[in-house]
MDAnalysis code that builds the backbone (N, CA, C; Angstrom):
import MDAnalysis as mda
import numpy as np

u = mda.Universe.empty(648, n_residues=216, atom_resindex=np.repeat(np.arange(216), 3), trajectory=True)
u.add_TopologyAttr("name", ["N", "CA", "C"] * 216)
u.add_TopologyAttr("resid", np.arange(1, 217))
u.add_TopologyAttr("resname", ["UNK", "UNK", "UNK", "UNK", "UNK", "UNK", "UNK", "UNK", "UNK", "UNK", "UNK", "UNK", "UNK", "UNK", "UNK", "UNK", "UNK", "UNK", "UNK", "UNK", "UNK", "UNK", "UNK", "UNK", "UNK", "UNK", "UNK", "UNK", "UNK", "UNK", "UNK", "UNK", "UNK", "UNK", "UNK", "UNK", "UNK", "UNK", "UNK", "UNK", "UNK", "UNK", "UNK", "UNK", "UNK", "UNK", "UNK", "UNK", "UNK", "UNK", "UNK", "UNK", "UNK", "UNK", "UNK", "UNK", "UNK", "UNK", "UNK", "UNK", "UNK", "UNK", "UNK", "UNK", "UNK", "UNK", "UNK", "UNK", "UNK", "UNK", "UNK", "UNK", "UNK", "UNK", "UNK", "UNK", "UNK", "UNK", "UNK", "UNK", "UNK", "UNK", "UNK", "UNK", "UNK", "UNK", "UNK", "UNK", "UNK", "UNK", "UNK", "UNK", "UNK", "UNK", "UNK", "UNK", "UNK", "UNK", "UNK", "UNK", "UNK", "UNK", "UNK", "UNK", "UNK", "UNK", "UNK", "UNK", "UNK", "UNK", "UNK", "UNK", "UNK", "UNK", "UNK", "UNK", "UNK", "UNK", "UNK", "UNK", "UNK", "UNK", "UNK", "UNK", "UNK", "UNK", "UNK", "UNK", "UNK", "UNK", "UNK", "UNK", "UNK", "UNK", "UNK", "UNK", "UNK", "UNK", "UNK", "UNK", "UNK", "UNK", "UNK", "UNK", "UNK", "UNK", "UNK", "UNK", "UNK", "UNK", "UNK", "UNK", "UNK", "UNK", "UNK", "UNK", "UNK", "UNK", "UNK", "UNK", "UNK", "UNK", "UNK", "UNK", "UNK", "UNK", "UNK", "UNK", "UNK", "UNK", "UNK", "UNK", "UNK", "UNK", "UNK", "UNK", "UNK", "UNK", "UNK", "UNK", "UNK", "UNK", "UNK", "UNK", "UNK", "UNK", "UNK", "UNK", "UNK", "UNK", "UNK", "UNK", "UNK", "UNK", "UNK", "UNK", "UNK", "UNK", "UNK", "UNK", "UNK", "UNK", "UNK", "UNK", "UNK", "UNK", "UNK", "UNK", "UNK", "UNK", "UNK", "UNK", "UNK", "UNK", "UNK", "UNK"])
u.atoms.positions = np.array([
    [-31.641, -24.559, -12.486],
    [-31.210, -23.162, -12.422],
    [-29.817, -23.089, -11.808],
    [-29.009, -22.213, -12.570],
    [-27.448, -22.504, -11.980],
    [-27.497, -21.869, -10.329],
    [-26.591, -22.226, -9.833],
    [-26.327, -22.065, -7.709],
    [-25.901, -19.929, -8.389],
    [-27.130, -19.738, -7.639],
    [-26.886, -17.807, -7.282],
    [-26.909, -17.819, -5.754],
    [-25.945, -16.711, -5.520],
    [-26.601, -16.464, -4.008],
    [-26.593, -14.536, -3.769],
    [-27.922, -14.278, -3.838],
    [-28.455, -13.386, -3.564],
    [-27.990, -12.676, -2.204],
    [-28.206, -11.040, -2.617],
    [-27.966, -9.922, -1.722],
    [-28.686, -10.433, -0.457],
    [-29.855, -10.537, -0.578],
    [-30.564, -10.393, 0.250],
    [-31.940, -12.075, 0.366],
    [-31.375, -12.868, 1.240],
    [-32.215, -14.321, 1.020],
    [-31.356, -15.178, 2.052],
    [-31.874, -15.922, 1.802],
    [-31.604, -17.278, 2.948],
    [-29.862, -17.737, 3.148],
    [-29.475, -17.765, 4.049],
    [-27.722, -18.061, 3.968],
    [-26.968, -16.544, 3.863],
    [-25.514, -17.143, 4.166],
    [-24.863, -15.569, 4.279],
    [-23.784, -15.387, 3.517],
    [-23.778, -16.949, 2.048],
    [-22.907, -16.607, 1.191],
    [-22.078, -15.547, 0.588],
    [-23.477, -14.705, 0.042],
    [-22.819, -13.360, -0.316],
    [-21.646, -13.013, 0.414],
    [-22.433, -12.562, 1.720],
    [-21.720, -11.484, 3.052],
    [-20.133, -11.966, 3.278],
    [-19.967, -13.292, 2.987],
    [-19.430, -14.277, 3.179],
    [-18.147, -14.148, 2.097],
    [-18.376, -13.691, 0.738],
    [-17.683, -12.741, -0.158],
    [-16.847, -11.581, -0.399],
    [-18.226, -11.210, 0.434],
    [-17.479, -9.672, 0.485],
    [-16.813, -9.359, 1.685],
    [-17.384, -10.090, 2.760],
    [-16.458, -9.680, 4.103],
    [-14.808, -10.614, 3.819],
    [-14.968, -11.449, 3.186],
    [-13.778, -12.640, 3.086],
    [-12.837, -11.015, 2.193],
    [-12.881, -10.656, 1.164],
    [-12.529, -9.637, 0.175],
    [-12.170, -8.521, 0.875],
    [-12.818, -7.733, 2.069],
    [-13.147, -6.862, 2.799],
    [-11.496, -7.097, 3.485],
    [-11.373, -8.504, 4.175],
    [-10.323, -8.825, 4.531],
    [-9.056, -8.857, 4.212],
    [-9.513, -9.086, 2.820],
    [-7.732, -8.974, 2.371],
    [-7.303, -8.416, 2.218],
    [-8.013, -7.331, 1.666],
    [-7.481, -5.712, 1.541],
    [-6.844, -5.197, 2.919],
    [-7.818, -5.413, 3.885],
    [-7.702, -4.702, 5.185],
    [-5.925, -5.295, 5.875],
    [-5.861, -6.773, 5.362],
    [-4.438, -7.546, 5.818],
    [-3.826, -6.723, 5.150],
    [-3.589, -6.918, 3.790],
    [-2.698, -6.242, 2.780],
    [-2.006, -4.835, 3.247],
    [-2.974, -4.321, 3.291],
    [-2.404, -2.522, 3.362],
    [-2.101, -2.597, 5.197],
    [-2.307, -3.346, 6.241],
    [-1.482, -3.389, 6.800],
    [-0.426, -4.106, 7.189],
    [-0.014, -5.081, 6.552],
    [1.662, -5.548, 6.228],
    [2.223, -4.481, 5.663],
    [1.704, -3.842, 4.980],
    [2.870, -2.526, 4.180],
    [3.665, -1.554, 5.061],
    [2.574, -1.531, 6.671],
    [3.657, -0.981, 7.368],
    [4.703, -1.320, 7.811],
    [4.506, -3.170, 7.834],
    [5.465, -4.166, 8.947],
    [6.750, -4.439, 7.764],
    [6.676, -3.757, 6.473],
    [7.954, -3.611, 5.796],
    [8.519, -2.441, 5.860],
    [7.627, -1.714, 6.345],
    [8.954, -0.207, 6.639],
    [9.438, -0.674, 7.862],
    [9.261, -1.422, 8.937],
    [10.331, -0.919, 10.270],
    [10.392, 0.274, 10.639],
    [11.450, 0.330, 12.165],
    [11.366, 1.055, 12.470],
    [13.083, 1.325, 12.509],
    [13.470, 3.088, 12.110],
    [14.800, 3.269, 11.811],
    [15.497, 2.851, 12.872],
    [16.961, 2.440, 12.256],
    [18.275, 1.922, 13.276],
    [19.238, 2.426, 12.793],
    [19.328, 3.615, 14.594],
    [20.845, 3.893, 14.500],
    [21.860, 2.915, 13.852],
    [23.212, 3.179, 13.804],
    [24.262, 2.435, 13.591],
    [24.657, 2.424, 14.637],
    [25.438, 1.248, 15.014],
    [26.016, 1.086, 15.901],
    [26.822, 1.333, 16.984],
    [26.674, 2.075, 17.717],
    [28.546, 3.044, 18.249],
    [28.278, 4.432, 17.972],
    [26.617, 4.917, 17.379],
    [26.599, 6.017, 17.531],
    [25.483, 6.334, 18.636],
    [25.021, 7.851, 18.960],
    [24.609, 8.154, 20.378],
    [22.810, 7.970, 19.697],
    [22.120, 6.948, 20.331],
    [21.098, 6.639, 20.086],
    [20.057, 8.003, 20.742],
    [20.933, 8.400, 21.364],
    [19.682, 9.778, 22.098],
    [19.622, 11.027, 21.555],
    [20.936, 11.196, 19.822],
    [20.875, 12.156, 19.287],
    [19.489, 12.391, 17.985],
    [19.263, 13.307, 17.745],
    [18.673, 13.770, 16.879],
    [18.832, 13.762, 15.308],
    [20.220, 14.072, 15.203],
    [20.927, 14.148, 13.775],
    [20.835, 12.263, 13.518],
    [21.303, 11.606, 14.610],
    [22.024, 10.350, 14.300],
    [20.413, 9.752, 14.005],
    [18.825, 9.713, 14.148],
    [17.598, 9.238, 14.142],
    [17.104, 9.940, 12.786],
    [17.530, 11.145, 12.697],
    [17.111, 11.882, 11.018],
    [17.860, 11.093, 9.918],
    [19.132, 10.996, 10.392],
    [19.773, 10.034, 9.384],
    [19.272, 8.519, 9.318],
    [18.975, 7.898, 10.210],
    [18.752, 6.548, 10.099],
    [17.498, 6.727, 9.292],
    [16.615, 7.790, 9.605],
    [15.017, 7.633, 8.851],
    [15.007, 8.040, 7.289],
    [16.224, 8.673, 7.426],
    [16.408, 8.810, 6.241],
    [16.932, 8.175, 4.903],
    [17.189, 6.971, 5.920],
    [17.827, 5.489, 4.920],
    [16.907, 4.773, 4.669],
    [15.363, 5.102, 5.654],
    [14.502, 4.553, 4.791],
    [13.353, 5.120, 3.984],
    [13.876, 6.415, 3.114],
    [13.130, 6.918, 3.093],
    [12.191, 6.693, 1.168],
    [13.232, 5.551, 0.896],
    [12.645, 4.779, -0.457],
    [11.194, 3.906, 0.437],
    [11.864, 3.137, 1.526],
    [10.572, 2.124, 1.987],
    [9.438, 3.058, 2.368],
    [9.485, 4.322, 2.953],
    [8.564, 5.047, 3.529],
    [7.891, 5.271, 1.977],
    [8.683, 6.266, 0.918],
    [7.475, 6.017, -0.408],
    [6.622, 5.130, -0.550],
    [7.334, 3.673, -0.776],
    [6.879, 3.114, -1.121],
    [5.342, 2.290, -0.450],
    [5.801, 2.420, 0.880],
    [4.610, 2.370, 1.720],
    [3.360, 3.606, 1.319],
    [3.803, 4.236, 0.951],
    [2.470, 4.890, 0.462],
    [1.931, 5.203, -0.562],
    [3.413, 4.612, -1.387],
    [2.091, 4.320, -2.980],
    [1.697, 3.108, -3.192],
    [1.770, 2.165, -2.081],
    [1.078, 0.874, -2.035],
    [0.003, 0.822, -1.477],
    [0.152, 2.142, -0.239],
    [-1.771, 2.695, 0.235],
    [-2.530, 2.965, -0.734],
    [-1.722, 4.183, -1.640],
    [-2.599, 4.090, -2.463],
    [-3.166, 3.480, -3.478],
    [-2.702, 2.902, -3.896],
    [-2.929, 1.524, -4.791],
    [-3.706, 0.755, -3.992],
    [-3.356, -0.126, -2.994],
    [-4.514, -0.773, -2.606],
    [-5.494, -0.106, -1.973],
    [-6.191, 1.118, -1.541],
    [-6.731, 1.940, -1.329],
    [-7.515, 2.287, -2.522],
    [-7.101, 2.595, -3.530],
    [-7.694, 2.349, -4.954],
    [-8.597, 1.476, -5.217],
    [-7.880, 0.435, -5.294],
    [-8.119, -0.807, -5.876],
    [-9.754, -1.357, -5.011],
    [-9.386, -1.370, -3.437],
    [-10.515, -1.371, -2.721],
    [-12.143, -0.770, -3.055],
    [-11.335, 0.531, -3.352],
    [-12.495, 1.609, -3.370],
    [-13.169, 0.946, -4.647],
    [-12.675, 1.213, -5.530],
    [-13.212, 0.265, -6.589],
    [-13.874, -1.443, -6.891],
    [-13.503, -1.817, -5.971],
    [-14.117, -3.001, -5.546],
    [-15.547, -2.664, -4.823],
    [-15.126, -1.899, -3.515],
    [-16.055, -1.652, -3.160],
    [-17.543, -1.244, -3.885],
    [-17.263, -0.086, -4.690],
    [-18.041, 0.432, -5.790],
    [-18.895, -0.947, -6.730],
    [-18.213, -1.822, -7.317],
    [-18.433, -3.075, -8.128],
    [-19.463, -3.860, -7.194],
    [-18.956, -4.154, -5.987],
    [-19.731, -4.924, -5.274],
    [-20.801, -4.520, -4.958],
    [-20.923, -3.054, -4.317],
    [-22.519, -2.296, -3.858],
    [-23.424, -2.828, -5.259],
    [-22.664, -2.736, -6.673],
    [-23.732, -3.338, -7.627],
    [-24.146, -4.513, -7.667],
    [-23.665, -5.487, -7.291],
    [-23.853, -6.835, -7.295],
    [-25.399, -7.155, -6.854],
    [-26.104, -7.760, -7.725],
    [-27.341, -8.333, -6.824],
    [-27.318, -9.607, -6.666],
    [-26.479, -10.340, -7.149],
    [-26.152, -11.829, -6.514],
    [-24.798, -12.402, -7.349],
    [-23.828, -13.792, -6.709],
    [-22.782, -13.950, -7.027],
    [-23.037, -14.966, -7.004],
    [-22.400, -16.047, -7.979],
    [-22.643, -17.655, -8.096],
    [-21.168, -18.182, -8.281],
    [-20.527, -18.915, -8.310],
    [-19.186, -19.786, -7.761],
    [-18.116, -19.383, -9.062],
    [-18.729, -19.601, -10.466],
    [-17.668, -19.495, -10.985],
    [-17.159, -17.714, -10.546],
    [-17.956, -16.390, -10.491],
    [-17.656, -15.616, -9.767],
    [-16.954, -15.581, -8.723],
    [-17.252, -16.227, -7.571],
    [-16.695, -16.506, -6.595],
    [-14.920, -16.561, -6.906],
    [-14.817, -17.569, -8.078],
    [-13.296, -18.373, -8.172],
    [-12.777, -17.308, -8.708],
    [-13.189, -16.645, -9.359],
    [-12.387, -15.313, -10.048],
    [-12.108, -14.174, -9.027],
    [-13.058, -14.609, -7.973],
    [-12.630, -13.166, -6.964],
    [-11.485, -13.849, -6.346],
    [-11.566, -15.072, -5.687],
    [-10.109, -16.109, -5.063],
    [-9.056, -14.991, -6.006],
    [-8.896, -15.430, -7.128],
    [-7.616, -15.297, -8.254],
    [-7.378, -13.722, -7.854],
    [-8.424, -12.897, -8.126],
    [-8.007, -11.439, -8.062],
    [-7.605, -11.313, -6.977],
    [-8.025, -11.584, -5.354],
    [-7.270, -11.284, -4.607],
    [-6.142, -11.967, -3.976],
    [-5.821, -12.640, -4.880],
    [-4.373, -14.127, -4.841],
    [-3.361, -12.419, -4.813],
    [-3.343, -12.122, -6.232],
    [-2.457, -10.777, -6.540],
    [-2.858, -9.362, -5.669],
    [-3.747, -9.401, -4.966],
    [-3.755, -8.124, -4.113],
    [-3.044, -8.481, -3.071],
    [-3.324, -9.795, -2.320],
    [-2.385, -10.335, -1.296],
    [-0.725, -10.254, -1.497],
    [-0.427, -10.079, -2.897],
    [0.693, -10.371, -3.228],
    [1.160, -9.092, -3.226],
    [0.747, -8.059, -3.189],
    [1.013, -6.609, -3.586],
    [2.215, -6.263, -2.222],
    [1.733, -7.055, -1.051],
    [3.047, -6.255, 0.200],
    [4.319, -6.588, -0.487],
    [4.383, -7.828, -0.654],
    [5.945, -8.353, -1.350],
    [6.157, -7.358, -2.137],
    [5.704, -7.349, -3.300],
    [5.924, -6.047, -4.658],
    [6.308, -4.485, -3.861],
    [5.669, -4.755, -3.002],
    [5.974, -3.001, -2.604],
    [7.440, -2.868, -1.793],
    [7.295, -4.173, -0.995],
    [8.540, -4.721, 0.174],
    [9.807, -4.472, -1.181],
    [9.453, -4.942, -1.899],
    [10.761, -4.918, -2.674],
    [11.444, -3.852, -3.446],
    [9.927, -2.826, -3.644],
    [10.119, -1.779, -4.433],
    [11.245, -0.886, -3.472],
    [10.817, -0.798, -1.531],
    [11.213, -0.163, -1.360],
    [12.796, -0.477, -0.702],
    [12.775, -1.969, -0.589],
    [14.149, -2.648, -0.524],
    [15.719, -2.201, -1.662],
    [14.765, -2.404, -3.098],
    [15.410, -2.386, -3.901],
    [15.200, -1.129, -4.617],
    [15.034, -0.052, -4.111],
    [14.360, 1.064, -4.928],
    [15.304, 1.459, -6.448],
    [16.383, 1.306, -6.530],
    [17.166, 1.662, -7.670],
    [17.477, 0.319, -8.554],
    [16.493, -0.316, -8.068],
    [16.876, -1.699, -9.136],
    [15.759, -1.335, -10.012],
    [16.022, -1.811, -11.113],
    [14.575, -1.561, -11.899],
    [13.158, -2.686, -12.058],
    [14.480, -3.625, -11.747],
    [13.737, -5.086, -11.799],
    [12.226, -4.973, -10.644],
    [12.583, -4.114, -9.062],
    [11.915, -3.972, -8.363],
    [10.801, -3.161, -9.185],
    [10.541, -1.874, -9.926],
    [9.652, -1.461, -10.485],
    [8.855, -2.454, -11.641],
    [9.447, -3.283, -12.132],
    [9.014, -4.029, -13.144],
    [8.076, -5.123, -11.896],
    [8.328, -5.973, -11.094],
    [7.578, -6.324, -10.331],
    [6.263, -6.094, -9.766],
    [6.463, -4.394, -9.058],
    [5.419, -3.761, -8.573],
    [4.104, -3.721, -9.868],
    [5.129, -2.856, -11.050],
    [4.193, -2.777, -12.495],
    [3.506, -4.390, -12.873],
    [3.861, -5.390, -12.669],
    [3.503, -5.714, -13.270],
    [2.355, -6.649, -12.493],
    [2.697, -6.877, -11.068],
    [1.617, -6.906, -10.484],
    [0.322, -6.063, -10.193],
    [0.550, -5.504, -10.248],
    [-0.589, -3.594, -10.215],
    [-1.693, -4.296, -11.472],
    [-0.375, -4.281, -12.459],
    [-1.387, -4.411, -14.395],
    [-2.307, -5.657, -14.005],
    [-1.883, -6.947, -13.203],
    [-2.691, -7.982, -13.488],
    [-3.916, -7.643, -12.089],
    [-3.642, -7.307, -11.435],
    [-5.145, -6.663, -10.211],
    [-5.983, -6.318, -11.494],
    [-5.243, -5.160, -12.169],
    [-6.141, -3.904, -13.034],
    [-6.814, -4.962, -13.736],
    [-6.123, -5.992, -14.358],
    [-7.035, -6.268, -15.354],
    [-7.874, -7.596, -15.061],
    [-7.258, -8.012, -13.821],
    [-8.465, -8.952, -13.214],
    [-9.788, -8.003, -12.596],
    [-9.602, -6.387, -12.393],
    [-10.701, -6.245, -12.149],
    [-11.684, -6.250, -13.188],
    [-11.287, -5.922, -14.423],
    [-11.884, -5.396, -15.597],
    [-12.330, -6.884, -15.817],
    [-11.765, -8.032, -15.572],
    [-12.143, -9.415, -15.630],
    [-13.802, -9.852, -15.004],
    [-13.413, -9.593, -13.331],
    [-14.402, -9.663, -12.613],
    [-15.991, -8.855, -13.172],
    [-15.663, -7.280, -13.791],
    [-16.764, -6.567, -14.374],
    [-17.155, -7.164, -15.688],
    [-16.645, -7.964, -16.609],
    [-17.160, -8.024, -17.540],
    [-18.014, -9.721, -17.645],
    [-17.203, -10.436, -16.667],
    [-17.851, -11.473, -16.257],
    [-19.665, -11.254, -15.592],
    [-19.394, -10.984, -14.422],
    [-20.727, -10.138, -14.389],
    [-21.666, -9.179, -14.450],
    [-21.142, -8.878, -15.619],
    [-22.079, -8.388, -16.978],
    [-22.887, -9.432, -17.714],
    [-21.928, -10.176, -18.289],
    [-22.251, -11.486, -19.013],
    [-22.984, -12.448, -18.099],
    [-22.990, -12.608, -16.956],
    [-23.533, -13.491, -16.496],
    [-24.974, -12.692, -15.667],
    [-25.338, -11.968, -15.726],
    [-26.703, -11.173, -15.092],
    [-26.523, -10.632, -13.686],
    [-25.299, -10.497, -13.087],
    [-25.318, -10.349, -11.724],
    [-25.223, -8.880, -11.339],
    [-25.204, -7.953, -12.133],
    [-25.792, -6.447, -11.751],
    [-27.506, -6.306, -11.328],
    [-27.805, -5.590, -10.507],
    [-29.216, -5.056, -10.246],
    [-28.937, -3.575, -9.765],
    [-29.709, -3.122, -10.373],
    [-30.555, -3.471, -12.090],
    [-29.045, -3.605, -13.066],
    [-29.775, -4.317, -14.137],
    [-28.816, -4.308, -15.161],
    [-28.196, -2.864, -15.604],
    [-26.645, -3.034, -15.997],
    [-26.172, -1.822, -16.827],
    [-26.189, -1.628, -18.105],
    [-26.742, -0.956, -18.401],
    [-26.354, -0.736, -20.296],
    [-24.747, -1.095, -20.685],
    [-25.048, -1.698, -21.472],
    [-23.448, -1.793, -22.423],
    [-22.976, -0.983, -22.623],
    [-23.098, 0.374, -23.020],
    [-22.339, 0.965, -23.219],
    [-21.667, 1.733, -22.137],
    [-22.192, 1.828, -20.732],
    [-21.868, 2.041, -19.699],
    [-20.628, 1.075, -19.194],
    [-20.926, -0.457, -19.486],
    [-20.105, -0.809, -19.642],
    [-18.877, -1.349, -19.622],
    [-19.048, -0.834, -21.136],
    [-17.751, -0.651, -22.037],
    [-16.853, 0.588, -21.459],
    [-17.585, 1.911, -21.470],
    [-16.738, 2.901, -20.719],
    [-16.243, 2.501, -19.490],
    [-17.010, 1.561, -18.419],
    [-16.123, 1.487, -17.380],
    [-15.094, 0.601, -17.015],
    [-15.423, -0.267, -18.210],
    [-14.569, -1.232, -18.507],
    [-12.786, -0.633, -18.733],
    [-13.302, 0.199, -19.894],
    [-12.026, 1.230, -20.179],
    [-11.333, 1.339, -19.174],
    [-12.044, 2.295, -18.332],
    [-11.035, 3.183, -17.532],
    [-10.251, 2.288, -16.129],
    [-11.310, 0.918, -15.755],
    [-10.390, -0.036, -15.133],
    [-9.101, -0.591, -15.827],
    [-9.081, -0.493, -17.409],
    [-8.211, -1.343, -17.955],
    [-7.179, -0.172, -18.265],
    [-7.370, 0.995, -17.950],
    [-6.396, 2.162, -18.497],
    [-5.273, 1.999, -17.722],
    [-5.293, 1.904, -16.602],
    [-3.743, 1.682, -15.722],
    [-2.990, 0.504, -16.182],
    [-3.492, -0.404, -16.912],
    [-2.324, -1.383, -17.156],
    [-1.368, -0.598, -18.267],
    [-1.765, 0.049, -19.276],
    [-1.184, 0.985, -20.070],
    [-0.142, 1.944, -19.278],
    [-0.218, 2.311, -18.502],
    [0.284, 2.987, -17.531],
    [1.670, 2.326, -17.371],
    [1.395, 1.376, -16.212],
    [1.899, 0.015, -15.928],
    [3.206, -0.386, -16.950],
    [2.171, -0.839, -18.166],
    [3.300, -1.251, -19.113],
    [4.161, -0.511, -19.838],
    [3.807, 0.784, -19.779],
    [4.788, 1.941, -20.094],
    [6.184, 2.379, -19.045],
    [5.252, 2.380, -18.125],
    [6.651, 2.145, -16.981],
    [7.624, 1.193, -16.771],
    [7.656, 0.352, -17.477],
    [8.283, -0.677, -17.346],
    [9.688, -0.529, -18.535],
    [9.835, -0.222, -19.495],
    [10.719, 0.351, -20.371],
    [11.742, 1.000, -19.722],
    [10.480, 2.604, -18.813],
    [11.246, 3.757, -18.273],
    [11.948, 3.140, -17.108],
    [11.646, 2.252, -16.474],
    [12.333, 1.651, -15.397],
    [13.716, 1.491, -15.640],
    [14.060, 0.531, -16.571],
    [15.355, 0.345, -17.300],
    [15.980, 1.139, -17.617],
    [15.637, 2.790, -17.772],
    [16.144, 3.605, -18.524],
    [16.708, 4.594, -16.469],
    [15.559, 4.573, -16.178],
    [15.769, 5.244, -14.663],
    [14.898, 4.732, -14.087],
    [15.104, 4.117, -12.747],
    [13.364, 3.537, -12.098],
    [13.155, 3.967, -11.370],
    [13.420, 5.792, -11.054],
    [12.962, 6.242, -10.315],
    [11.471, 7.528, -11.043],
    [12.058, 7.649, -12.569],
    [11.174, 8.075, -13.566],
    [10.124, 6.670, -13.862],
    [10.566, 5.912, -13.945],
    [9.646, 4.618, -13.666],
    [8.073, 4.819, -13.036],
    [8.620, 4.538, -11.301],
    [7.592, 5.121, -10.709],
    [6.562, 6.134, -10.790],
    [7.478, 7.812, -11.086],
    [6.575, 8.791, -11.557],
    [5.962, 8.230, -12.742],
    [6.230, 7.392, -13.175],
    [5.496, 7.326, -14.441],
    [3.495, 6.430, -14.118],
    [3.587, 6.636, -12.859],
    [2.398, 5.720, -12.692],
    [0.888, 6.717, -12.660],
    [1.706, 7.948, -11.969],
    [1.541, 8.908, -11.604],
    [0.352, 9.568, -13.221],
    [0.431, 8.871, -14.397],
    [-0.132, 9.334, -15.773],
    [-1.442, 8.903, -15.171],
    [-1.495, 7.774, -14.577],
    [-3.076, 7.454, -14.461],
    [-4.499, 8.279, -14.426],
    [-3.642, 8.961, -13.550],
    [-4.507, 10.451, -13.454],
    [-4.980, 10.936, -14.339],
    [-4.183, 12.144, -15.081],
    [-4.662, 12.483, -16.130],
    [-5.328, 11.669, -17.155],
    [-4.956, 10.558, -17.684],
    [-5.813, 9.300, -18.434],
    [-6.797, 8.874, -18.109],
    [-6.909, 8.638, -16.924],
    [-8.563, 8.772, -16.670],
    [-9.104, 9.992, -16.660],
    [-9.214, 11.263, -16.606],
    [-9.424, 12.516, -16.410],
    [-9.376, 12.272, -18.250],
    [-9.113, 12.435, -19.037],
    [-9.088, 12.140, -20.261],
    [-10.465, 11.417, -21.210],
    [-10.477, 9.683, -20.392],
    [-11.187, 9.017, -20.524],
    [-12.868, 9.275, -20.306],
    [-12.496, 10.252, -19.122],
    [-13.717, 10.189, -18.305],
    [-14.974, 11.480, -19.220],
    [-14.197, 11.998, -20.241],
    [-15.182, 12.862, -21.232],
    [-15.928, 11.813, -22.302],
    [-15.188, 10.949, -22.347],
    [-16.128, 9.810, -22.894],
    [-17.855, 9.372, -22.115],
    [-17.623, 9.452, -20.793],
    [-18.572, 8.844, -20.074],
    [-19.720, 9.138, -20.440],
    [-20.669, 7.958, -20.312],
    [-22.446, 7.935, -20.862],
    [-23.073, 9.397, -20.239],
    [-23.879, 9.624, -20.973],
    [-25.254, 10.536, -19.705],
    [-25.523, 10.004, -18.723],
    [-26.170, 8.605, -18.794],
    [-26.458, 7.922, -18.179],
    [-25.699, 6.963, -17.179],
    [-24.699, 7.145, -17.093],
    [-23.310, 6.483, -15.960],
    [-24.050, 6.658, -14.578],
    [-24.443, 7.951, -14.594],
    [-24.481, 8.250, -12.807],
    [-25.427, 7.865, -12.567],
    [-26.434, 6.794, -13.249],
    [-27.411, 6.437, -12.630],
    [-27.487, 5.387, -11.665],
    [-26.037, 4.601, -12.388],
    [-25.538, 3.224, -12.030],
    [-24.878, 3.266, -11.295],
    [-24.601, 4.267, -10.746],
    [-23.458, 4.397, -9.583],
    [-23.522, 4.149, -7.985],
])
């Protein structure tokens, strides 16, 4: 019988999964603050003024975005993990190695954001962020369809459940790869452009089974 290790049984493999996962997220989204800093006067001006601290904060006020559409993104991304995992009734290694990989690129997400908000008018920086975002998205849709195929939901989900949720994890790379054009063109329309997700899932989500919320 292939190596499972169960929710609930002998050893703390599982826990061992999800708290390891639990972690990276929790690192991740806080490095995102240790790339904003903290504002600096210029030099030779009166550090005890008001105007001269509005201005300095205001030079970083691409990194401050960007610090928080990297909350939300990995804040996302979490929640959704989270969600995936409460289904899990047991995880076996090749699982395991695919969760390593997915959160190789969540770990990687401070850099992407560090740069977005370093380089905010480069476009190259939006093409980065995008294109790391798309491969999370679609390693999650990876991770769900793997265990599908391999029996590790309890209770099992209907297919066609799915397939719909399959969708709507894989809808932001569309997103993603659309922004990436607009970047080149302006990358500050770039960014807003991530912002579609929303509505596209809100879209998607009239598709959804009767039966979805059972699995939830």
């Amino acid at each position: 019988m292939p190596t499972r290790y169960r929710r609930e049984g002998p050893g703390i493999e599982f826990d061992r999964v999800a708290f390891f996962t639990d972690a990276v997220f929790a690192i991740a989204i806080t490095l995102l603050v240790v790339e904003v800093g903290l504002p600096e006067v210029a030099e030779g001006l009166d550090r005890d003024s008001a105007a001269n601290l509005l201005d300095a904060t205001r030079d970083k006020l691409a990194v401050i975005v960007s610090f928080f559409v990297g909350c939300f993104a990995i804040g996302g991304y979490w929640l959704a993990n989270h969600r995936f995992t409460a289904r899990l009734g047991s995880i076996d290694p090749p699982q395991i190695a695919l969760v390593v990989v997915y959160l190789a690129f969540v770990a990687f997400l401070p850099f992407a954001v560090g740069t977005l908000g370093e380089y905010f008018s480069n476009p190259l920086s939006v093409v980065i962020f995008a294109v790391n975002l798309g491969i999370v998205s679609t390693l999650e849709v990876l991770l769900y369809w793997r265990a599908g195929r391999a029996g590790l939901f309890e209770p099992p989900i209907p297919a066609d459940v799915q397939r719909w949720e399959m969708l709507m994890s894989a809808s932001p790379v569309a997103v993603f790869a659309l922004s990436i054009p607009v970047a080149f063109i302006r990358p500050g329309l770039g960014v807003l452009t991530w912002a579609l997700s929303v509505p596209l899932q809100m879209v998607l989500g009239r598709w959804r089974p009767a039966d979805a919320a059972a699995y939830e």
